[in-house]
Each structure stands twice: as structure tokens, then as C-alpha cells.
N, C-alpha and C positions, 0 to 999 in steps of 0.2 A: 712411322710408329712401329718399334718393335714389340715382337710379343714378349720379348726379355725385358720390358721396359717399365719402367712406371706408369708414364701413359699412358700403356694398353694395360693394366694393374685397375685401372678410374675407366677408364672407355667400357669393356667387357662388362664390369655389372651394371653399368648406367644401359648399355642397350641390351641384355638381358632383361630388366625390369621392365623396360619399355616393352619388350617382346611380349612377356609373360602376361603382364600384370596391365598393360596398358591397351593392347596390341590382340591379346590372347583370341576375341572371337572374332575379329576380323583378317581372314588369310588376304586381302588384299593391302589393306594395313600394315600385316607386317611386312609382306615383299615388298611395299615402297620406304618403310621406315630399312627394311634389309639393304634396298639400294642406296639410299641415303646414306647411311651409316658406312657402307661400303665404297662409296666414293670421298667421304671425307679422308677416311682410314688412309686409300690412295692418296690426297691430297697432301695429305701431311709428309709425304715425300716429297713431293713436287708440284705444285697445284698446277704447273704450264702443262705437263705431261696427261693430267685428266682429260682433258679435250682428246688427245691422241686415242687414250681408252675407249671418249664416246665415240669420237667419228669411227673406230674398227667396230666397235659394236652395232652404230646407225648401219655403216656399211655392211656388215654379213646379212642382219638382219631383214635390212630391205632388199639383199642379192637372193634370199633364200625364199620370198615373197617372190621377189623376178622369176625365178628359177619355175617355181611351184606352176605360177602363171602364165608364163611363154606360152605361147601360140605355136612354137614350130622349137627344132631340135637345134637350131642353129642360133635362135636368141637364149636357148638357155646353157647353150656353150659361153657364148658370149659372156653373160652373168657369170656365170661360174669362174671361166678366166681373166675376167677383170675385177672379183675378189679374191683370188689368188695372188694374182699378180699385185694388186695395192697392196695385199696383207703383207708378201712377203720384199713387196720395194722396202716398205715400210722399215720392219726386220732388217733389210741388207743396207739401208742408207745406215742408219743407228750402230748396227751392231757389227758392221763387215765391211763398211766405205773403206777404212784407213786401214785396216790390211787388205785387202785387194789392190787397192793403188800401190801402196807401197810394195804387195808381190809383184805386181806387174814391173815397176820399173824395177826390181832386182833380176827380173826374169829379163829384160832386156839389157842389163846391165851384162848381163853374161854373152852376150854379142858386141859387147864392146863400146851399147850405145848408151850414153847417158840423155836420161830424160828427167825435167826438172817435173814437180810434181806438189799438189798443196795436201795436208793432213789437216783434217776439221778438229775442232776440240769440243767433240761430239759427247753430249751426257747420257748413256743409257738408261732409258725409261726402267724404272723397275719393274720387274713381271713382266716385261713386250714377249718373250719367246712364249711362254704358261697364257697368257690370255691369247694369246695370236694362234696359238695351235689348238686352244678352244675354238675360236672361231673358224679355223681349215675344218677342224672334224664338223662339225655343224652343217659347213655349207657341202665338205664332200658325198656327206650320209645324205643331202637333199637331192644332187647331183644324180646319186646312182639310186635317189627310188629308196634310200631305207628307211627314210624316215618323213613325216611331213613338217612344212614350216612351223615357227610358232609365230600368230598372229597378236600376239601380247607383249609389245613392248616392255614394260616392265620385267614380267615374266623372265624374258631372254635374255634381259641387261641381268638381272640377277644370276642367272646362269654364267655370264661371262665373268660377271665382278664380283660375286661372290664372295667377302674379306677375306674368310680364314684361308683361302686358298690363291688369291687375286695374284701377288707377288714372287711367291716358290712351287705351286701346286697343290696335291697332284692338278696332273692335268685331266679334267671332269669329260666324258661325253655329255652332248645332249638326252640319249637313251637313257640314260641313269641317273642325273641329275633333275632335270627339268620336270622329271613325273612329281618328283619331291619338291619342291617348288611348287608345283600348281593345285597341290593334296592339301585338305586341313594336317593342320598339325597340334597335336595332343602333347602337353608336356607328360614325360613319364620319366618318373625321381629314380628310376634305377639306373635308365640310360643318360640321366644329369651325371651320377652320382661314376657310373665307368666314363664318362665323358673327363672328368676333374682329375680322374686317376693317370688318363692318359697325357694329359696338360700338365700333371706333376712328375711323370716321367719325361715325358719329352724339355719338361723346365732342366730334368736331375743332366739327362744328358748334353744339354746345350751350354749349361752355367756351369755345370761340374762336370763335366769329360771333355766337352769339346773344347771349351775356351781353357782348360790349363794344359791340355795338350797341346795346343796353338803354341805354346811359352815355349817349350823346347825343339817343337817341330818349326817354327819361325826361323828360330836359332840356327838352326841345322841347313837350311834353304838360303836365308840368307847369308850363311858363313860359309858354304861346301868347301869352296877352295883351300880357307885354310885348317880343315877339319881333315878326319879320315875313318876309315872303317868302323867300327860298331858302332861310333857316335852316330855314324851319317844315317846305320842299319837302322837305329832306335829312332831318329830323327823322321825316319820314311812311316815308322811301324806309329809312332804320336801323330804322324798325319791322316793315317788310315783310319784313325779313332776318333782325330779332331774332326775329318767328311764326315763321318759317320754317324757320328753323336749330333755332329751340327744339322745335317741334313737328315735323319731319322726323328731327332729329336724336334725339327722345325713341323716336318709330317707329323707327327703326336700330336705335339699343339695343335694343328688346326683341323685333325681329325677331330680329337677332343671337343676344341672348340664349337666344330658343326655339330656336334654331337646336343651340347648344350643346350640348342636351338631345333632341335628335333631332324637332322639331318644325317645322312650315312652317306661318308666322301668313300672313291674309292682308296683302295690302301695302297700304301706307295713303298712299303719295306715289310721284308718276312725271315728279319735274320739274315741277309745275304752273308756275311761273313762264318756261319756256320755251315756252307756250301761244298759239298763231295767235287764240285769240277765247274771248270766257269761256266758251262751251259746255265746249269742251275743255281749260280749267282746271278749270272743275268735275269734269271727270271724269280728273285730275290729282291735284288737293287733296282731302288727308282720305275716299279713293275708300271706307271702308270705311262709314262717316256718310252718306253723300252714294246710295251704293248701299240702304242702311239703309231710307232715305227715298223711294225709288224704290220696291223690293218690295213693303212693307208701307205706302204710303201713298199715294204718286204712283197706281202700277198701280191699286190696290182704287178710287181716287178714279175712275177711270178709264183715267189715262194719257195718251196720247195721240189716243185714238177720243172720238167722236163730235162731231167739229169744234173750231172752230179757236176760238171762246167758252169751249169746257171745257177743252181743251188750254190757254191761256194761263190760266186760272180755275188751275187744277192747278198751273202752273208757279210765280205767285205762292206760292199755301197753302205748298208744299213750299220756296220761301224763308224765306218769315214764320215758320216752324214750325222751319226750319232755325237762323233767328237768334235763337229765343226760347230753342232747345236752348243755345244757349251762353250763356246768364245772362238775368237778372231785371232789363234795363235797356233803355229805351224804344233805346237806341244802337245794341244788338244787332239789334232788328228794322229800324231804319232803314237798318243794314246790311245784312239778308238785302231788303229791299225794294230796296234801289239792283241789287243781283246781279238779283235779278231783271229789273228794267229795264235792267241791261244784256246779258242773253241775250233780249232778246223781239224784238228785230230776227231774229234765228237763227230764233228758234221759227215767228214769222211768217210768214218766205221759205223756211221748212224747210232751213237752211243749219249747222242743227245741227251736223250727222254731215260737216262739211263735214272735218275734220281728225282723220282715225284713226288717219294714220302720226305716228312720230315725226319731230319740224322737220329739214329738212336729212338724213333719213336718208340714211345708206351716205355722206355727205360732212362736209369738216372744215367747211364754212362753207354758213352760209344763202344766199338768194335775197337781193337788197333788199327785194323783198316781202315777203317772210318776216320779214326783219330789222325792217321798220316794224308788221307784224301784231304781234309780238312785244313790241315797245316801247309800243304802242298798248293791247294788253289788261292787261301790265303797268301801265303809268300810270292804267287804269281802277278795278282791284286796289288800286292805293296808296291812291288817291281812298276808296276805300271801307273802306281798312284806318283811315282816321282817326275815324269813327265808331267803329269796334270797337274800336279804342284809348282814345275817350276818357272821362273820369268821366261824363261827362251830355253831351245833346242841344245843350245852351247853351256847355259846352265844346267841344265837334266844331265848331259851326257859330263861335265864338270863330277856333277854329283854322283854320277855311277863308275865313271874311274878313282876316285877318291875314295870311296863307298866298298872297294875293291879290296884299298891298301889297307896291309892291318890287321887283317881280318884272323890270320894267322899266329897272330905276335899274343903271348898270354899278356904281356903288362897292358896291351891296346886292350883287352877286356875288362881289367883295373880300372883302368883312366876312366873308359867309359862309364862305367857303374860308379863309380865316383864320381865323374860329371853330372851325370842323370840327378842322382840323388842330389847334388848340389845346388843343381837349378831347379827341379821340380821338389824337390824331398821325399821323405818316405810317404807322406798323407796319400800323393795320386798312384802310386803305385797300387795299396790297399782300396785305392776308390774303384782303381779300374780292374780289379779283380773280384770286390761288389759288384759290380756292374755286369762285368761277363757273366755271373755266377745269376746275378737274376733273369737277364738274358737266357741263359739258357735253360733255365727252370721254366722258363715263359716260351721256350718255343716254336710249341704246336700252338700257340693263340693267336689273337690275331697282333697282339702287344704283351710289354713283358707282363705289366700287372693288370691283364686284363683278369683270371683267375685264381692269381700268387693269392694266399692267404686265405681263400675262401672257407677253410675248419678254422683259421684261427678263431678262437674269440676274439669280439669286440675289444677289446681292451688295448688285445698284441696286435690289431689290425693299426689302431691308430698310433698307438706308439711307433709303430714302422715307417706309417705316414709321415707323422712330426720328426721323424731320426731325418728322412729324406728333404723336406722341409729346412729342418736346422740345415743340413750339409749344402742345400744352396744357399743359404742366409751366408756362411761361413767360408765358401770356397769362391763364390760368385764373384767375379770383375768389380772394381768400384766403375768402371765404366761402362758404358752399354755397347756390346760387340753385336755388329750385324750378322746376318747367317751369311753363308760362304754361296749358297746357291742364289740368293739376290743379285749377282753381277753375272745371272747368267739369261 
């Protein structure tokens, strides 16, 4: 069920009502109608794969109970590393079997030996990486003492399955989640009412930026070889808009979503593309992953103590480890290793921390400075989105010599803009410069229309609405495209 969907269009006010209206003074009622409703949600992907969901949940659950209750320090290593190790067999049968076999026999291939070898035709669980790292944080924070068990089935499982967030994120702590969850909860119509706004942006960016971006940056990915210069430049730059929008836009909805239901998920985007240096895209992009990665792996590895050899030693791991999280293809880690080498000038000169405020805050317009930092860590971003985007190693690098040619020729600028507009036309051009333009009006908030409009009168507020409204009715897929972050 997507949230782009019809389906979820009839599902959301049916279990709304039931929340509200059915549910309203019973918090034990609604965390089981929550669970419910949030296993069906799963289900309707793949009902075989629920089971998988309950037994990682039975299992942390009751590991975090072992843990609590050990008798000695050697049975609750025990617990601990035997849900680690199921969670993450789990993870690496599904999502890592059939590239590792197959790197291993290429890696022996290169000694001249040939080994025969089987590739499963293995279906990835939707959400396995987003709940499964739910439940690592859970039982690690039990492990080292920061937190205690929850003795409430229910409770927990809701934490873990949660709908709006079950399949892309963020990815929730037990700390900050599970209080909300076990608290009465009070409907209150102002945080319905920013709840709806944010579901209508995150609609504007998934059905109108991301998916007509997809049209031309598909094009481009899938053609390279016989393409060349600005086509391929634009091609990379429509991909950067299509992640964006898709995976920003997916985070909206299901903030929104929680919202609805009396809930505050963490935030998973804050403008990353509006970012002075990649330091501070990283800590922009996907902040709930990225934080993830920090806690429970950066820090434990060390962090940033004891010089400047294990600081950058650290920085790389938590790339590599970062690009492998998002699939089973040598593109991804080539990916997370370019990020890395493009934040180790920062790391080096300690110039990290160098951008904590928002760009341009308290004004309408940047520095020049500012304006070329901007454009500068962007275009490093694109660079790097071409690996992530494409099928194999030999396609990216396809893609970046071609990408090359051209680039010089004035008719190759012609062509281009003539292609553009031919395949997309003028409409997403003007959308995706709406789009920037409220984006950046929005942001120091924590979303674009989280306080866009707030003088307007009533009147221009909903006319604005309804404009946005029409424009997904109008631009929107006849068909229903899934989010790009589901097959991770």
C-alpha cells in the first residue's frame, strides 16, 4: 500500500476515525487497533514477509527482557549477541547473499580459479533494513545500561511497526518514541491541521517533482552510452530532484501522517541541498541513518578521539558501511567512498562544524559566498548521485565519460535544451523552480509549509492549498510509482 495511492486515500480516514472517535479514551485500544492496522498496512506487500517482522520483534523483545534479567555478564553478552547476529543473518541472507557469492567467485576468478556457484532469487522484505535497525538500537541502548526493557508487548511491537514509518523511516529510537506510545494522547486540531500540510507537500514533491523527474533522468541512465554532455549533466541533476523529492517527500507523509494520530517522528530532512559543504549535508540528508551511524558505530569505533589517523579511519568505515546499507552493489560503496573523500578536507582542517546555522538565515537572499558554497557542494552531491543511480560500476563510469563529451560544443547546449523541453516540456521546469522557491522560503522550519502563509488571510491560504492540490491531480502518474527508498 502506497501512500501515493488510492488505497491508502480509504485506509487513513477509516483508521483515523477509529482512533478518534472509536478508540479516543482508551490508550490501550488504540495501541492495539495501531498494531493491527500497522500489520495489515505490511501485509498488503507481502503477507509471507509479516511473520519475518513478528519473529525480529518476538526476538529483540524477549532478548532485551534476557538482557535486563541475566544473572551474570556472560549470559547477557550472550543475548545480546545472538540478537545481533539473527537480526543481521537475517539482513545479509535477503539482502547481501547473492552479491557476496558472486564477489567471492569473481575475487577468485582473479587467480585463475573458476568456482561454480548458485544465486537465490531472493525477494527483499520491504522496510528489513528501517525496522531491523529499530530493533539493533533497542537492544544496544539495553546492553550498555541506557535504557530499560519494555515489558509491554504490544507497546514494543508498536514501536517497531509503527505504519507511517514501518517501510522507509525514519528510523525511530526506543528514547523518543516509545514515551509516546505509552502517554494518553489528546487530539489537538492545530497539530491535525500542520499534520495535513505536511502530507500535502510531501504528496506535491513525490507525484509532481519526483516522479516527472524520473521521465528524463530514467532516459539519461538508461541511454548514457548513446547520449553525451549536458544531456547526461541534466539527466544526473533530474536524478538529484527525483531522490529528493521521492525520499523527502515519503519523510513528509509519514511525519504528517504521525502527526495526525498524536505522534512527533524524528525528522529525517532539513534542506540538505541548500548545504555550504558536505559536512553539513550530511547532517541534512536522511539525519535519522546518518545519526544511526554515529551512536552505535562512529562513537563505539571511537569517534573523533585519539587523532587524526582514527578520526579519518572512522570517517571512511561509517561511509563504506553507510553505502553498503543501501544495497548489494559495488555502486553504492563507490558512492559512500566518494562522500567520504569529499568531507576529509573538513575532517582534516576540523572545519566540520564550520556551518550550524541555517544559509542566509533571518534574510531573503544569500551571500555570493554562500551562493557559490552552495552550488559547489551541490554539483559534488550530483557527481556522486551518478554512481548511486546507476546499474553497475561500468555504467556510472559509461556515464561520466560521455557526461565529459560535449560539454564544450555550443550546438551540444542547443540539443540539449531542446531535448529537455521536448521530453519534459516547459510545465516541470516552472514546477521545479515553485518548488525551490518554497523550499527556500521554508527553510529554517522544520518543512517547507510548516509557517509559509501564516499573515496570509484565510482565503489566499486555501487558494494556495487547492493550486497545490490541482497540480498533483494534473501532473500525477496514471500509474502508482513506489518510493525509490522501499528497495533499500
Amino acid at each position: 500500500m502506497l501512500f501515493n495511492s488510492l488505497s491508502f486515500a480509504v485506509f487513513l480516514p477509516i483508521v483515523f476515525v477509529l482512533y478518534w472517535f472509536v478508540f479516543h479514551k482508551q490508550l490501550k485500544g488504540q495501541n492495539i487497533l495501531l498494531l493491527v492496522v500497522s500489520y495489515f498496512f505490511y501485509a498488503c506487500w507481502d503477507y509471507r514477509f509479516l511473520f519475518l517482522l513478528m519473529f525480529s520483534t518476538f526476538l529483540d523483545y524477549s532478548t532485551g527482557l534476557a538482557m535486563f534479567d541475566a544473572k551474570t555478564k556472560s549470559w547477557k553478552r550472550f543475548w545480546f549477541w545472538l540478537s545481533i547476529g539473527v537480526n543481521l543473518g537475517f539482513l545479509g541472507f535477503f539482502k547481501y547473499y547473492n552479491f557476496f557469492i558472486s564477489s567471492f567467485a569473481d575475487a577468485i576468478g582473479l587467480w585463475g580459479i573458476h568456482v561454480d556457484y548458485w544465486t537465490l532469487n531472493i525477494i527483499l522484505p520491504v522496510g528489513i533494513s528501517f525496522y531491523t535497525f529499530h530493533g539493533l538500537s533497542y537492544v544496544i541502548d539495553i546492553y550498555y545500561d541506557r535504557i530499560q526493557p519494555e515489558r509491554n508487548f504490544i507497546d514494543y511491537s508498536v514501536f517497531v511497526s509503527f505504519f507511517p514509518l514501518l517501510v522507509a523511516g525514519p528510523i525511530e529510537r526506543a528514547t523518543h518514541l516509545l514515551p509516546q506510545i505509552q502517554r494518553v494522547r489528546v487530539f489537538e486540531y492545530g497539530n491535525a491541521v500542520l499534520g495535513l500540510r505536511q502530507i500535502l507537500w510531501g504528496l506535491f514533491k513525490k507525484m509532481v517533482i519526483a516522479d516527472n523527474c524520473a521521465t528524463l533522468a530514467n532516459l539519461m541512465f538508461n541511454d548514457a552510452a548513446h547520449q553525451e554532455g549536458l544531456k547526461l549533466v541534466m539527466g544526473a541533476v533530474f536524478f538529484s530532484l527525483q531522490i529528493y523529492g521521492d525520499f523527502s517527500g515519503y519523510s513528509d507523509i509519514a511525519l504528517g501522517v504521525a502527526r495526525l494520530f498524536g505522534f512527533d517522528l524524528l525528522r529525517n530532512f532539513a534542506f540538505p541541498y541548500f548545504s555550504r559543504d558536505i559536512a553539513e549535508f550530511w547532517r541534512r540528508w536522511h539525519i535519522s541513518l546518518s545519526t544511526w551511524f554515529r551512536d552505535y558505530l562512529y562513537i563505539p569505533l571511537g569517534g573523533s578521539k585519539g587523532g587524526m589517523s582514527k578520526k579519518v579511519r572512522n570517517t571512511f568505515i561509517i561511509f563504506l558501511v553507510s553505502g553498503f546499507w543501501h544495497g548489494a552493489n559495488w555502486t553504492f560503496i563507490i558512492w559512500g567512498l566518494l562522500n567520504a573523500l569529499y568531507i576529509m578536507p573538513s575532517i582534516v582542517f576540523e572545519t566540520n562544524r564550520s556551518n550550524l546555522n541555517t544559509v542566509a538565515q533571518g534574510k531573503l537572499f544569500p551571500t555570493i559566498r554562500e551562493f557559490f558554497a552552495v552550488l559547489i557542494t551541490y554539483g559534488l552531491t550530483v557527481f556522486a548521485w551518478i554512481f548511486f543511480r546507476a546499474e553497475s560500476v561500468t555504467a556510472a563510469w559509461i556515464y561520466v565519460q560521455n557526461m565529459v563529451k560535449g560539454l564544450l560544443s555550443k550546438a551540444a547546449y542547443i540539443q540539449a535544451l531542446d531535448f529537455t523541453l521536448s521530453t519534459v516540456g516547459w510545465a516541470l521546469p516552472v514546477l521545479i523552480l515553485f518548488f525551490i522557491s518554497i523550499e527556500w522560503l521554508g527553510r529554517e522550519q522544520q518543512f517547507a509549509l510548516q509557517r509559509l502563509g501564516e499573515r496570509w488571510k484565510q482565503p489566499v491560504r486555501w487558494v494556495f492549498y487547492a493550486t497545490l492540490i490541482f497540480l498533483i491531480g494534473m501532473f500525477m502518474k496514471t500509474e502508482e510509482t513506489p518510493f525509490i527508498y522501499f528497495q533499500f
